[in-house]
N, CA, C and O atoms as CSV, one atom per row, in Angstrom:
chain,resi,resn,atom,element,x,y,z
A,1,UNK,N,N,183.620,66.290,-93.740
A,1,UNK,CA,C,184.034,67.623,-93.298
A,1,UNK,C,C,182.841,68.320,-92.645
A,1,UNK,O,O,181.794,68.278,-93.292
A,2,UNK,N,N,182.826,69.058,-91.275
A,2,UNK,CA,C,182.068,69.298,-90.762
A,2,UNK,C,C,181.356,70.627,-91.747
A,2,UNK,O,O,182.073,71.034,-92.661
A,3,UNK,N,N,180.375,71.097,-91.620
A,3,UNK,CA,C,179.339,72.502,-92.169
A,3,UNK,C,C,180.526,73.690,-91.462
A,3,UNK,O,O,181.212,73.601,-90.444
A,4,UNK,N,N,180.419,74.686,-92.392
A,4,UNK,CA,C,181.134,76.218,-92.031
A,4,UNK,C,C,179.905,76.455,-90.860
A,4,UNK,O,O,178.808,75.896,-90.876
A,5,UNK,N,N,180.399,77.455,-89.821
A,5,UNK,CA,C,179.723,78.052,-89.097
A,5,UNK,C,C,179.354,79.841,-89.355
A,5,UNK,O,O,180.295,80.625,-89.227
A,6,UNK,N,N,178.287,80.258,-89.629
A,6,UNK,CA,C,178.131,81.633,-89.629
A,6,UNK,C,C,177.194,82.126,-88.924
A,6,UNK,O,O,176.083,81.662,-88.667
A,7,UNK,N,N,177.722,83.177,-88.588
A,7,UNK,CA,C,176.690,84.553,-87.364
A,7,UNK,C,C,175.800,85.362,-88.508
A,7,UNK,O,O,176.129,86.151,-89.394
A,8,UNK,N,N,174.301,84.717,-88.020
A,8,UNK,CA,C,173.281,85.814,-87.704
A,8,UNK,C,C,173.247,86.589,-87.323
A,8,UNK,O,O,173.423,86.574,-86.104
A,9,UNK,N,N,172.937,88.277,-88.154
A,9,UNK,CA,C,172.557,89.362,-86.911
A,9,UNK,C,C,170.938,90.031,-87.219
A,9,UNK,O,O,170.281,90.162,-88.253
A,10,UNK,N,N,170.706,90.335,-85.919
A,10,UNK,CA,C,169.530,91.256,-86.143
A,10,UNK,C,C,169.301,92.085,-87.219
A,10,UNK,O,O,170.370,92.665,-87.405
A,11,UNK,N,N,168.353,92.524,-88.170
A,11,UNK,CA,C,168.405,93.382,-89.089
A,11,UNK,C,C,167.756,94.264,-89.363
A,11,UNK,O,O,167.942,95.287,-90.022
A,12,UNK,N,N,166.392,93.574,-88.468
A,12,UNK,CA,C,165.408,94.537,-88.407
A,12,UNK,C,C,164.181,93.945,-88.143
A,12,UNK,O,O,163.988,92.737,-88.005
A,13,UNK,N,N,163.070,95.143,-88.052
A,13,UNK,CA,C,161.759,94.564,-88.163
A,13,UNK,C,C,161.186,94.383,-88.976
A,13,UNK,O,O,161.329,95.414,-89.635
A,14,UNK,N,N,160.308,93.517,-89.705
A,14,UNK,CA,C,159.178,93.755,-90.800
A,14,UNK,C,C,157.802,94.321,-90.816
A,14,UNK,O,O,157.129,94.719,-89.865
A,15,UNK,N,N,157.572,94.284,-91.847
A,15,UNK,CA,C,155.276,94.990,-91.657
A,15,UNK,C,C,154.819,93.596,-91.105
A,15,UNK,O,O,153.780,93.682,-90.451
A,16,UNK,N,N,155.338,92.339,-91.207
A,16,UNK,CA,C,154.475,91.849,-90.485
A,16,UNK,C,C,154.514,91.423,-88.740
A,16,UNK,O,O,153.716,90.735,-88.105
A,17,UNK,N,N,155.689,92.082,-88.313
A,17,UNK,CA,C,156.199,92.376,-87.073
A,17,UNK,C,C,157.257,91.092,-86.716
A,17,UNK,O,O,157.874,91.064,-85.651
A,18,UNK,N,N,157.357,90.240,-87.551
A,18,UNK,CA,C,158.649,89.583,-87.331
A,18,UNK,C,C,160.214,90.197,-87.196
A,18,UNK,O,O,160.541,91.371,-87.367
A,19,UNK,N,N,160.727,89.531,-86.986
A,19,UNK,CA,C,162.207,89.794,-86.597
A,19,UNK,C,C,163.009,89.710,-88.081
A,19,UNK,O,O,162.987,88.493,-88.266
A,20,UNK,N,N,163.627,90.228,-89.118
A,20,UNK,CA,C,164.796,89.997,-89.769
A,20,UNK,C,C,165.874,89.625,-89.583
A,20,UNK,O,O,166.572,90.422,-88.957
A,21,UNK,N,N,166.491,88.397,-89.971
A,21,UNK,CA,C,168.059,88.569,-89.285
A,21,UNK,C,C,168.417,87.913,-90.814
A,21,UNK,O,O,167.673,87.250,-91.537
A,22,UNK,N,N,169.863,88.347,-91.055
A,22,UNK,CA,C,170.836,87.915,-92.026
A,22,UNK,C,C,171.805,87.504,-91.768
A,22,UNK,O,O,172.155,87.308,-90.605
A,23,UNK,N,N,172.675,87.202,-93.022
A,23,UNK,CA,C,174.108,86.734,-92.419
A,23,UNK,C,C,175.096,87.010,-93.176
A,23,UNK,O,O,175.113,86.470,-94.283
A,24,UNK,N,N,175.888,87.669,-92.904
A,24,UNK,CA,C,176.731,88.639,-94.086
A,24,UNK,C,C,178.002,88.103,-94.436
A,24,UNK,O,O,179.041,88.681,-94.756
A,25,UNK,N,N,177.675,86.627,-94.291
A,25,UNK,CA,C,178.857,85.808,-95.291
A,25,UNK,C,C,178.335,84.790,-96.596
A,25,UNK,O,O,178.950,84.496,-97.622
A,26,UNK,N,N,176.867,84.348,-96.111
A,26,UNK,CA,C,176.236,84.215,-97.174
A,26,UNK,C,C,174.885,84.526,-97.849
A,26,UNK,O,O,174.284,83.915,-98.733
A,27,UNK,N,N,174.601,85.583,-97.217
A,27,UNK,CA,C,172.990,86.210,-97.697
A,27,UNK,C,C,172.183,85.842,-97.352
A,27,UNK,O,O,171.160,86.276,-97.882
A,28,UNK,N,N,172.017,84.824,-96.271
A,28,UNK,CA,C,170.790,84.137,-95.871
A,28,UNK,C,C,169.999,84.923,-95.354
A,28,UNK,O,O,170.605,85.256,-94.335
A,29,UNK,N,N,168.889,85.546,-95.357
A,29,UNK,CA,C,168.234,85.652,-94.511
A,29,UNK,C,C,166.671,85.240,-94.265
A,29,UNK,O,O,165.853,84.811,-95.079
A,30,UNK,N,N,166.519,85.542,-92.726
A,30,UNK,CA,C,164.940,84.523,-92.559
A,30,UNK,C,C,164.185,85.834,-91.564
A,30,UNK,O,O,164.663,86.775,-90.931
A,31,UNK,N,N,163.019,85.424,-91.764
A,31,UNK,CA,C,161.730,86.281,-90.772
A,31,UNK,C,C,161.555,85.687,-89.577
A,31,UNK,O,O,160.967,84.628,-89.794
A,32,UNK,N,N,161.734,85.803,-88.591
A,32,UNK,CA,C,161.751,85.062,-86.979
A,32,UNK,C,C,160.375,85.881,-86.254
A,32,UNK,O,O,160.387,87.018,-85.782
A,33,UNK,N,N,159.338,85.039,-86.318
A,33,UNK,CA,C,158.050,85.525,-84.913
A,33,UNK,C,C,158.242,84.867,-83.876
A,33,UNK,O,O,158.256,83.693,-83.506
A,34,UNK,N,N,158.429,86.140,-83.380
A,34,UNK,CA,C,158.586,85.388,-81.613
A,34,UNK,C,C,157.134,84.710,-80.412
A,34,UNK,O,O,155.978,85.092,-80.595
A,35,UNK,N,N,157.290,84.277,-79.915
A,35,UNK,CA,C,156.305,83.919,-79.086
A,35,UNK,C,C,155.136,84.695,-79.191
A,35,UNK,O,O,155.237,85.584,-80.036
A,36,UNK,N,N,153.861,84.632,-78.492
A,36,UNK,CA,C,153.194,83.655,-78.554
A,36,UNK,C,C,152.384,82.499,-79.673
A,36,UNK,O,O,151.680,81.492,-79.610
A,37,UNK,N,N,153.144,83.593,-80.916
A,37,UNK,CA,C,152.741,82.507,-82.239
A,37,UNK,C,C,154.284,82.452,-83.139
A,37,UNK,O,O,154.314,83.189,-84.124
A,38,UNK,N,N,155.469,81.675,-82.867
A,38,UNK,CA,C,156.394,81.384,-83.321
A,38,UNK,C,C,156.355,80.960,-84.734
A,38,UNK,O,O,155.483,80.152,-85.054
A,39,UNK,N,N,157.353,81.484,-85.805
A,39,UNK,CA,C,157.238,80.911,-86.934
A,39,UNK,C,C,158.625,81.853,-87.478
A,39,UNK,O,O,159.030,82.972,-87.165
A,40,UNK,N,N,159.124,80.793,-88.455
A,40,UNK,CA,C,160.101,80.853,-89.066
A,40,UNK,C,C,160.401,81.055,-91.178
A,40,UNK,O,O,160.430,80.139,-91.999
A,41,UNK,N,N,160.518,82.114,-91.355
A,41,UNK,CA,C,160.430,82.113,-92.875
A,41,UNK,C,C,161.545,82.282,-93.544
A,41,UNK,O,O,161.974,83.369,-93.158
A,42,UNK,N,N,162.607,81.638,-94.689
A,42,UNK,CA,C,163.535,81.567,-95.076
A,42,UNK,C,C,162.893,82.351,-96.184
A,42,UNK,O,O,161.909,82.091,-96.876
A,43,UNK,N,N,163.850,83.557,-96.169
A,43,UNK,CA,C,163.719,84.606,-97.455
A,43,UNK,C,C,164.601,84.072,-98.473
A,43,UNK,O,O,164.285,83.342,-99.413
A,44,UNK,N,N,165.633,84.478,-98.202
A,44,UNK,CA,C,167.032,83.473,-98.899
A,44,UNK,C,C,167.477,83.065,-98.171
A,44,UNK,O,O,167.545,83.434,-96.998
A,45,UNK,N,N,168.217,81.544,-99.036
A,45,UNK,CA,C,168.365,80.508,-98.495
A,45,UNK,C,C,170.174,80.509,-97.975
A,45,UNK,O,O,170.784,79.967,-97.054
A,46,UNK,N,N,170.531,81.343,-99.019
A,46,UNK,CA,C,172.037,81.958,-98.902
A,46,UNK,C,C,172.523,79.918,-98.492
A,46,UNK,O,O,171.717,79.064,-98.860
A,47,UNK,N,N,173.487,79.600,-97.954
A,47,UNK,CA,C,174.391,78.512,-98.015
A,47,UNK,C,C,174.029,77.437,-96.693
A,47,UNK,O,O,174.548,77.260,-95.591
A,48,UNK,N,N,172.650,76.717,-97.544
A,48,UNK,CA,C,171.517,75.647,-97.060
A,48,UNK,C,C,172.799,74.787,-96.149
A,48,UNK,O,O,172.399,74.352,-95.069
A,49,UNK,N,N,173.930,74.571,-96.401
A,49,UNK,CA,C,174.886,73.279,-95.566
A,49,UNK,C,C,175.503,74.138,-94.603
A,49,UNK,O,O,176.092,73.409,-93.804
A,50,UNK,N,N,175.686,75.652,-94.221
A,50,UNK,CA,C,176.105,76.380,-93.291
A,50,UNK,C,C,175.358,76.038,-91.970
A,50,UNK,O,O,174.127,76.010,-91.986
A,51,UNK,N,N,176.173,75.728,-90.613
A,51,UNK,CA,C,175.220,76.218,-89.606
A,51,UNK,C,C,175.154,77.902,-89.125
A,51,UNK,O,O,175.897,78.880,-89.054
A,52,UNK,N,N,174.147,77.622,-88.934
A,52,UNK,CA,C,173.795,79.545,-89.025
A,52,UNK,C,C,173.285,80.161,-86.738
A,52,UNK,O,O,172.180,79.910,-86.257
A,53,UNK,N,N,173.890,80.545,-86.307
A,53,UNK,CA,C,173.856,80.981,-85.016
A,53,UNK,C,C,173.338,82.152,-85.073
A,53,UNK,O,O,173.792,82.860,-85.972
A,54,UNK,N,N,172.210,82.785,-84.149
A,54,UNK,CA,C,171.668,83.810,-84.141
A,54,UNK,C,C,172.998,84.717,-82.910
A,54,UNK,O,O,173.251,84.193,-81.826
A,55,UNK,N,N,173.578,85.853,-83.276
A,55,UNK,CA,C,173.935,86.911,-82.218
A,55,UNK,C,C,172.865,87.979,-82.475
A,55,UNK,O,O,171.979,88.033,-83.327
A,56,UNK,N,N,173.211,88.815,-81.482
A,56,UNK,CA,C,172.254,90.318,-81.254
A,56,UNK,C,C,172.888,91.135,-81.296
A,56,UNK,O,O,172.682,91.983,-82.164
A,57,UNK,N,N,174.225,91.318,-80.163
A,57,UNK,CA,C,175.124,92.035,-80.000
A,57,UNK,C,C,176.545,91.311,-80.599
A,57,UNK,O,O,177.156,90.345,-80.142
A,58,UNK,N,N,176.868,92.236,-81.924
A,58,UNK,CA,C,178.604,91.755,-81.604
A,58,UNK,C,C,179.212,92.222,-80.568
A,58,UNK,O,O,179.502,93.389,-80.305
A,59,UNK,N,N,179.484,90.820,-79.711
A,59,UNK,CA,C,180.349,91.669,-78.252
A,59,UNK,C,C,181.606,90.642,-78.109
A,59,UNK,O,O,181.322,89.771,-78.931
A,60,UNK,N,N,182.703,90.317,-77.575
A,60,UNK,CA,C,183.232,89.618,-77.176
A,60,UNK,C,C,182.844,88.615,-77.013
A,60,UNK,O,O,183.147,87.763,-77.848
A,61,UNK,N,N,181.846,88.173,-75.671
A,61,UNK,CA,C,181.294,86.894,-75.309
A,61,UNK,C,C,180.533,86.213,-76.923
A,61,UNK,O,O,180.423,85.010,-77.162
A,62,UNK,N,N,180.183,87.109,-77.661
A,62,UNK,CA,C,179.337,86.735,-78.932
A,62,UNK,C,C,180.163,85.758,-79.560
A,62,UNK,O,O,179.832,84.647,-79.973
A,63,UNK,N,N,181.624,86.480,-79.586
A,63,UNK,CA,C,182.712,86.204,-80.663
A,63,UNK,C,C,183.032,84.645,-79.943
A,63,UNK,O,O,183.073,83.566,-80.534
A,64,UNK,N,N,183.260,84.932,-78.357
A,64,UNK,CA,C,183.739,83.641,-77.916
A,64,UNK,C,C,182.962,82.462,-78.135
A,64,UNK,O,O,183.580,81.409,-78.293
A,65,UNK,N,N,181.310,82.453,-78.184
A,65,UNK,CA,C,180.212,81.522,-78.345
A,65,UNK,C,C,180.420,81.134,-79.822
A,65,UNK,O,O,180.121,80.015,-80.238
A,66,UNK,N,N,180.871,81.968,-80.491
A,66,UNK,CA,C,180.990,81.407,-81.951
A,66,UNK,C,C,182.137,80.830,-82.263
A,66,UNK,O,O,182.226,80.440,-83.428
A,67,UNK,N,N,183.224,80.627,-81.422
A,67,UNK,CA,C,184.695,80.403,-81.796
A,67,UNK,C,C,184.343,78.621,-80.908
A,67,UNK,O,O,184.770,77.544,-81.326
A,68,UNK,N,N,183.488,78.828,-79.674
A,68,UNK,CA,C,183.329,77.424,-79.079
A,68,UNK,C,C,182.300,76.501,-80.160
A,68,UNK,O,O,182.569,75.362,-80.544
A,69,UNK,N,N,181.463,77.035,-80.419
A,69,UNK,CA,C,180.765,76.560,-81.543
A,69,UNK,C,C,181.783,75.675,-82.753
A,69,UNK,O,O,181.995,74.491,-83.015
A,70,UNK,N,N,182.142,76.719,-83.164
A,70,UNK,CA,C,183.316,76.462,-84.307
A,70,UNK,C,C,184.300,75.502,-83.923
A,70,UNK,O,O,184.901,74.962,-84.851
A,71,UNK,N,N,184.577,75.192,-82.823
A,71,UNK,CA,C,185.797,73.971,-81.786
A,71,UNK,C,C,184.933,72.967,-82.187
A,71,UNK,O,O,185.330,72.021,-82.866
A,72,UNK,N,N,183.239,73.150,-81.652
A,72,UNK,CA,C,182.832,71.836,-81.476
A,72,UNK,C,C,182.536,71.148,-83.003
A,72,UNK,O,O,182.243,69.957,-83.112
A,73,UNK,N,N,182.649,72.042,-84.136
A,73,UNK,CA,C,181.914,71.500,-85.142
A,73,UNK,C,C,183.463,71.211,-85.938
A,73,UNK,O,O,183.633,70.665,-87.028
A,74,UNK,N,N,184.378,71.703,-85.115
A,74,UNK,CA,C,185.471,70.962,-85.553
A,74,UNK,C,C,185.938,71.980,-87.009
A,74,UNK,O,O,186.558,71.394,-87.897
A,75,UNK,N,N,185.610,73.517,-87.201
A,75,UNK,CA,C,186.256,73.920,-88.398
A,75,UNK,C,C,187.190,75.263,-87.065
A,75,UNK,O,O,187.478,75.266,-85.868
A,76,UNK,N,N,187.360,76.371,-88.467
A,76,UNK,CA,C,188.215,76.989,-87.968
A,76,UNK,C,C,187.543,78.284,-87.759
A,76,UNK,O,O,186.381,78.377,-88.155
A,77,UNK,N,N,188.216,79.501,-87.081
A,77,UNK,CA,C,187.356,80.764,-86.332
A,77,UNK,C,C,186.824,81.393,-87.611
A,77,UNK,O,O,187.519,81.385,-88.627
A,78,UNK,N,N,185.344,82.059,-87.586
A,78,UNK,CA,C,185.225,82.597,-88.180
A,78,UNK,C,C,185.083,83.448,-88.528
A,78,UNK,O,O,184.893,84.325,-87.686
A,79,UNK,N,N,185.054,83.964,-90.381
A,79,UNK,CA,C,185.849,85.074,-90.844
A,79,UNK,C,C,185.175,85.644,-91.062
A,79,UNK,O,O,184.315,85.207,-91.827
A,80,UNK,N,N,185.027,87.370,-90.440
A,80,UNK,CA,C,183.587,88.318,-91.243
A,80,UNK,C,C,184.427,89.112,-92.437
A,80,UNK,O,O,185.456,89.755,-92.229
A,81,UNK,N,N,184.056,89.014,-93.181
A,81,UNK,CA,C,183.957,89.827,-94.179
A,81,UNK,C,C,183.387,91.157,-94.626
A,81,UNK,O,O,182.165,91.300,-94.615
A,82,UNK,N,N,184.322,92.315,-95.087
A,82,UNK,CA,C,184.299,93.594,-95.026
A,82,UNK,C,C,182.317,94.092,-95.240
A,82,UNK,O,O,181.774,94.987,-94.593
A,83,UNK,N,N,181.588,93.164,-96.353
A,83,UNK,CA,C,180.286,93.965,-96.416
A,83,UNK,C,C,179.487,92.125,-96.866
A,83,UNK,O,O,180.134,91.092,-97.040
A,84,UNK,N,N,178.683,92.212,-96.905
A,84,UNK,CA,C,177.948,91.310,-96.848
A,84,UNK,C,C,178.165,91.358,-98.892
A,84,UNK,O,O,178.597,92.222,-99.655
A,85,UNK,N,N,177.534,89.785,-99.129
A,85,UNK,CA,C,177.866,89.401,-100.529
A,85,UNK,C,C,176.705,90.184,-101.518
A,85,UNK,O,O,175.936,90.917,-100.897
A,86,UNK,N,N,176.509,90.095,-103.002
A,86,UNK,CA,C,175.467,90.652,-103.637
A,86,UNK,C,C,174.262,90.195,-103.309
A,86,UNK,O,O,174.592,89.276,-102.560
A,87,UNK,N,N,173.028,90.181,-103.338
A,87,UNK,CA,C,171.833,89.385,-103.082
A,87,UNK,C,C,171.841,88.769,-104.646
A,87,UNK,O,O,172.452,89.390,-105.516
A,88,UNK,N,N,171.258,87.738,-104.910
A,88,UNK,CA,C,170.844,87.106,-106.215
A,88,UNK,C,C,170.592,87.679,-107.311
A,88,UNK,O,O,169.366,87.745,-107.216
A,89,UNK,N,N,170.775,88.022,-108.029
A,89,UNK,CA,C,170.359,88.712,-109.237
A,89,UNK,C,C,171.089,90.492,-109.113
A,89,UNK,O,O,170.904,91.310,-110.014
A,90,UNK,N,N,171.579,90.686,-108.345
A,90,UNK,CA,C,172.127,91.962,-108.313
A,90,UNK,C,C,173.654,92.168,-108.932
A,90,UNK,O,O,174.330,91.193,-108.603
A,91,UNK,N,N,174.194,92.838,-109.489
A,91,UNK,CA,C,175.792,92.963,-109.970
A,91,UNK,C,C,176.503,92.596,-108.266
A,91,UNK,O,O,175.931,92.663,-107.178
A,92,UNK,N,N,177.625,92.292,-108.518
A,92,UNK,CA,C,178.616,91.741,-107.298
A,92,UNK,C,C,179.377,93.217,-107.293
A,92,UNK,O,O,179.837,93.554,-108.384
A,93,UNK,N,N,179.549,94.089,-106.234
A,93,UNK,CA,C,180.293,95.730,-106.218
A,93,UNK,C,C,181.237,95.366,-106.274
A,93,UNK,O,O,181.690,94.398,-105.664
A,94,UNK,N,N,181.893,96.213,-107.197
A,94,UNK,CA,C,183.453,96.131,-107.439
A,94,UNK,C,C,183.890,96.432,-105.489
A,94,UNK,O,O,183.042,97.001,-104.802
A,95,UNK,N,N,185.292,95.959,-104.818
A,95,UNK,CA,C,185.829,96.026,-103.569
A,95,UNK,C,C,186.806,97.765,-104.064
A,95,UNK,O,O,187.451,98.182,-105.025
A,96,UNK,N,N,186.216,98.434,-102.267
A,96,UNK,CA,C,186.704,99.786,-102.502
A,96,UNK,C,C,188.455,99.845,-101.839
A,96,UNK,O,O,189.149,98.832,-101.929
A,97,UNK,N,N,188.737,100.499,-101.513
A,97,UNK,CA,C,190.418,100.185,-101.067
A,97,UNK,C,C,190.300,99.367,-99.619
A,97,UNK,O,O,191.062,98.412,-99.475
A,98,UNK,N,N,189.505,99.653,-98.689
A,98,UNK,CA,C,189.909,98.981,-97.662
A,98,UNK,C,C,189.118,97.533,-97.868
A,98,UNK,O,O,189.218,96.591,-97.083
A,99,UNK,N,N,188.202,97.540,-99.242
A,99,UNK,CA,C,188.317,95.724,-99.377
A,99,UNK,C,C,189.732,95.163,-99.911
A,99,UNK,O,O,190.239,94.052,-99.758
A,100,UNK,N,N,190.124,96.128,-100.484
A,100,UNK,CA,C,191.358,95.459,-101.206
A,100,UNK,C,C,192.776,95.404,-100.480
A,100,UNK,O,O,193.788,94.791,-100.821
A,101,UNK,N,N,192.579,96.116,-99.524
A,101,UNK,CA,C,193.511,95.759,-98.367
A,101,UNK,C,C,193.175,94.899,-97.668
A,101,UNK,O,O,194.098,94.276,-97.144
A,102,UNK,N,N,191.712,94.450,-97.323
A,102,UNK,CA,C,191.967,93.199,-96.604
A,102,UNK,C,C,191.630,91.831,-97.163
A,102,UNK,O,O,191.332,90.814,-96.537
A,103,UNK,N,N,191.797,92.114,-99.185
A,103,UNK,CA,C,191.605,90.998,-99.681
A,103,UNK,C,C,193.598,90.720,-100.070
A,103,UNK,O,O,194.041,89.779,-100.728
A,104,UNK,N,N,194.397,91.792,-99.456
A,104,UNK,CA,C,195.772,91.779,-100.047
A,104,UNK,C,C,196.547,91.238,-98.389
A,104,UNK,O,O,197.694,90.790,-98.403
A,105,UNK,N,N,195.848,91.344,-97.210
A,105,UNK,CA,C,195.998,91.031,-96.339
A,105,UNK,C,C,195.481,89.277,-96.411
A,105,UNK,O,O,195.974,88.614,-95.498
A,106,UNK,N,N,194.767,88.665,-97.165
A,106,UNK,CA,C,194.413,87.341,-97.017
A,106,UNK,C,C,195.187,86.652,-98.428
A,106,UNK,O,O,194.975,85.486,-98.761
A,107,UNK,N,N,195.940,87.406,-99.047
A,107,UNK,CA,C,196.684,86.761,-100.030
A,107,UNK,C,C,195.641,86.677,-101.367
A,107,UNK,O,O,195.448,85.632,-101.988
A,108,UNK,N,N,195.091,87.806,-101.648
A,108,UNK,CA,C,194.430,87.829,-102.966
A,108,UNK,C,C,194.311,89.358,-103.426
A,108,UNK,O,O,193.957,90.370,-102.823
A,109,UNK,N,N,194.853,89.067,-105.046
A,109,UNK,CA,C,194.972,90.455,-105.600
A,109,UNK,C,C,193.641,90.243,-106.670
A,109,UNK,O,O,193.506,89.286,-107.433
A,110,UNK,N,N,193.070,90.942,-106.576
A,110,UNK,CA,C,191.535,91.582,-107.313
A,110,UNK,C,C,192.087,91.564,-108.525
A,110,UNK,O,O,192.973,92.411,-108.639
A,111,UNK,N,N,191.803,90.605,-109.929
A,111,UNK,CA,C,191.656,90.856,-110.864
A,111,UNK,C,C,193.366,90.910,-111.522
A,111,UNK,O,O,193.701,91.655,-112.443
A,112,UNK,N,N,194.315,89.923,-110.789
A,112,UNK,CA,C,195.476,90.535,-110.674
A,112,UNK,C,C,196.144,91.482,-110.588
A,112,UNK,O,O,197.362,91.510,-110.760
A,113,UNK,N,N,195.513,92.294,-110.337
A,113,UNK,CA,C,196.050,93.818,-109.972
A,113,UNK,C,C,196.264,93.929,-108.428
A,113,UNK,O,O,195.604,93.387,-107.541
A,114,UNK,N,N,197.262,94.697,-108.324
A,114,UNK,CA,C,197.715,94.891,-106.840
A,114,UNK,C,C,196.450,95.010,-106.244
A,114,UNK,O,O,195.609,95.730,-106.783
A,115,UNK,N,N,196.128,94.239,-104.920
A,115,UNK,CA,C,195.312,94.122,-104.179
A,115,UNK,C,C,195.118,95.810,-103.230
A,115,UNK,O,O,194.152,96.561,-103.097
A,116,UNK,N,N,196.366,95.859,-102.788
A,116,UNK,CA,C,196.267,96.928,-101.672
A,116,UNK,C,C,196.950,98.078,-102.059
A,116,UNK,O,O,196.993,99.053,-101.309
C-alpha cells in the first residue's frame, strides 16, 4: 500500500532564522535553512511513513499539485482536518461543534454521542 500523502505549511520563523513548517494531519514538524547554508531539522517526527509536500500558499493550484501527487502515489485526495492533532505529551482537546459536525459529516459520533 502506497505512504498517505500530507501538506506542509509554512509556520514560521525561528531565532535561528530557519524556516518552520508543520503538518496539521500529523504534527510533524521540521526547521528548513535555506541557501547559502541548507539544512534540515526534524522537530517532530509526527508519521515517519507519510510523504510530506511542502505548500506556501493554500491556493487551488496547491490543492491540484497535491491531488496529482496523491494519483501518482496511488492513494486517495487529501483530507485536512478541522485543527491540527495534540503535540506529544499534551491532553488531545475535546472537538468544539463545528468539529463535531464535520466528524458527523464523515460518519463518526464523538464518544457515542450525537456527533452534530
Amino acid at each position: 500500500m502506497p505512504p498517505p500523502i500530507h501538506q506542509m505549511r509554512l509556520t514560521g520563523r525561528l531565532g535561528s532564522g530557519a524556516d518552520e513548517w508543520s503538518c496539521p494531519l500529523c504534527g510533524r514538524r521540521i526547521a528548513l535553512r535555506r541557501p547559502p547554508h541548507p539544512e534540515l531539522t526534524v522537530l517532530d517526527p509526527g508519521d515517519e511513513e507519510a510523504v510530506h509536500i511542502g505548500v506556501l500558499e493554500p491556493r487551488d493550484d496547491a490543492a491540484d499539485a497535491a491531488d496529482q501527487a496523491a494519483a501518482r502515489y496511488g492513494v486517495g485526495p487529501i483530507q485536512h482536518l478541522p485543527r491540527p492533532p495534540a503535540r506529544p505529551g499534551q491532553p488531545t482537546p475535546e472537538p468544539d461543534a463545528a468539529d463535531r459536525r464535520w466528524l458527523a459529516e464523515i460518519g463518526i459520533d464523538w464518544d457515542g454521542d450525537e456527533a452534530a
